[in-house]
C-alpha positions, -999 to 999 in steps of 0.1 A, spaced: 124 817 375 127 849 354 90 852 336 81 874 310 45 872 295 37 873 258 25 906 255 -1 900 230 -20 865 241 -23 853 198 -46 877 194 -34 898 164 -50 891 134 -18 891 111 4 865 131 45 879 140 68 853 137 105 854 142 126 831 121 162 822 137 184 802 118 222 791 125 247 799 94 266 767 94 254 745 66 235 776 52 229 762 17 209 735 37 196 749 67 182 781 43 161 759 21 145 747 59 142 784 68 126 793 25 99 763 29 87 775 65 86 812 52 66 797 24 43 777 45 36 804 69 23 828 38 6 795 22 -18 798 53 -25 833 52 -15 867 62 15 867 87 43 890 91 78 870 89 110 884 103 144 866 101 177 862 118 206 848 113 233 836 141 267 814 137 256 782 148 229 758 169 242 772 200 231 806 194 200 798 192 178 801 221 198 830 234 184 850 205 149 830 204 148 844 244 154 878 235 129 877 205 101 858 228 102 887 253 109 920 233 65 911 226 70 915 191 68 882 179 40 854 184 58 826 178 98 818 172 109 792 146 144 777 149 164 760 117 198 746 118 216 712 112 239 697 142 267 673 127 293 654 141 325 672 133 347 646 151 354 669 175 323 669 201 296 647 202 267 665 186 241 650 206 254 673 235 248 709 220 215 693 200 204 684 237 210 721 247 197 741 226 166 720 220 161 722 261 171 759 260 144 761 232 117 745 252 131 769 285 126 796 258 90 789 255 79 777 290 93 808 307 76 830 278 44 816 275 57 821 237 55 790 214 90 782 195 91 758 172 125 736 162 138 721 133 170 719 146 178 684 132 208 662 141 215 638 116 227 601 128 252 599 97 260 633 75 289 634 50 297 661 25 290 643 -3 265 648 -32 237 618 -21 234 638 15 234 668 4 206 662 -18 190 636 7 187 667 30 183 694 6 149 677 2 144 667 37 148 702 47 124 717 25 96 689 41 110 701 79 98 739 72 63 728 57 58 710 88 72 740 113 52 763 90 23 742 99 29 735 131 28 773 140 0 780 126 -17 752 138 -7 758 177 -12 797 176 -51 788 160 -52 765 191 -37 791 219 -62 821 202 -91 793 213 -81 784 246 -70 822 253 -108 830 246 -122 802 271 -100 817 299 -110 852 293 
C-alpha cells in the first residue's frame, strides 16, 4: 500500500479544504457544492478551493492527488450518479465512493462525499426541484461534517502527541 501522510496533522488554524465536484448535472450538483462552500465559512475562517472534473468517476483520482499534494485538510466530493439506461449506476457509485474511502485511509486525509445516487431521477420539473433542494441540505451537512471531524482529529492529534 502506497502511503502518504497528511502533512499538516489539522493543525492549521484557518482549515484548507478542497472542493471536487463532477460537471454532469451541474445546475444541481453546484447548488450541493454553493451550500457546503457556505457551510464551511458559516463555521468560521477556512480557506475553500474548488475543482471541477467531468463526471463521478473522476473523482477520487483527483481527491488522491489533492489529499497528498499536503495542501488541503480535508476533500469534499459533490456529484449526482443516474441511471442513464446504459450502466447500472450503482456500479460507478460503488467505485468512486470505495475509491473515496481508499482516498482517505491511505492519506490519513478526511474526504467527505455527497456523491448521491438517486433510486428514481427523471428530467422533469418535480425532480429537479425535489433535488435542487435536497442538494442544498447535502452541502450543509458535508459542510458540517468537516468541520466537525477535523475539530475531532485536532483533539485526538493532541492526545497522541
Amino acid at each position: 500500500m502506497n502511503q502518504t501522510p497528511h502533512s499538516s496533522p489539522y493543525s492549521a488554524a484557518v482549515p484548507r479544504v478542497a472542493i471536487v465536484s463532477a460537471s454532469w448535472h451541474t445546475d444541481l450538483v453546484g447548488r450541493c457544492r454553493e451550500s457546503a462552500i457556505r457551510g464551511l465559512e458559516a463555521g468560521g475562517p477556512v480557506r475553500v478551493e474548488t475543482f471541477e472534473v467531468p463526471g463521478a468517476f473522476e473523482i477520487p483520482l483527483h481527491a488522491m492527488k489533492l489529499a497528498r499534494s499536503g495542501q488541503f485538510d480535508a476533500v469534499l466530493a459533490c456529484a449526482l450518479v443516474v441511471d442513464g439506461g446504459i450502466y447500472r449506476h450503482d456500479f460507478v457509485a460503488h467505485a468512486v465512493i470505495d475509491g473515496l474511502m481508499r482516498v482517505q485511509l491511505d492519506t490519513g486525509v478526511p474526504v467527505f462525499s455527497a456523491v448521491l445516487t438517486p433510486q428514481a431521477f427523471h428530467e422533469h420539473a418535480t425532480h429537479h426541484a425535489f433535488f435542487h433542494e435536497h442538494l442544498v441540505a447535502k452541502g450543509t451537512e458535508l459542510a458540517s461534517a468537516c468541520r466537525a471531524t477535523l475539530t475531532a482529529l485536532r483533539k485526538l492529534d493532541a492526545l497522541t502527541a
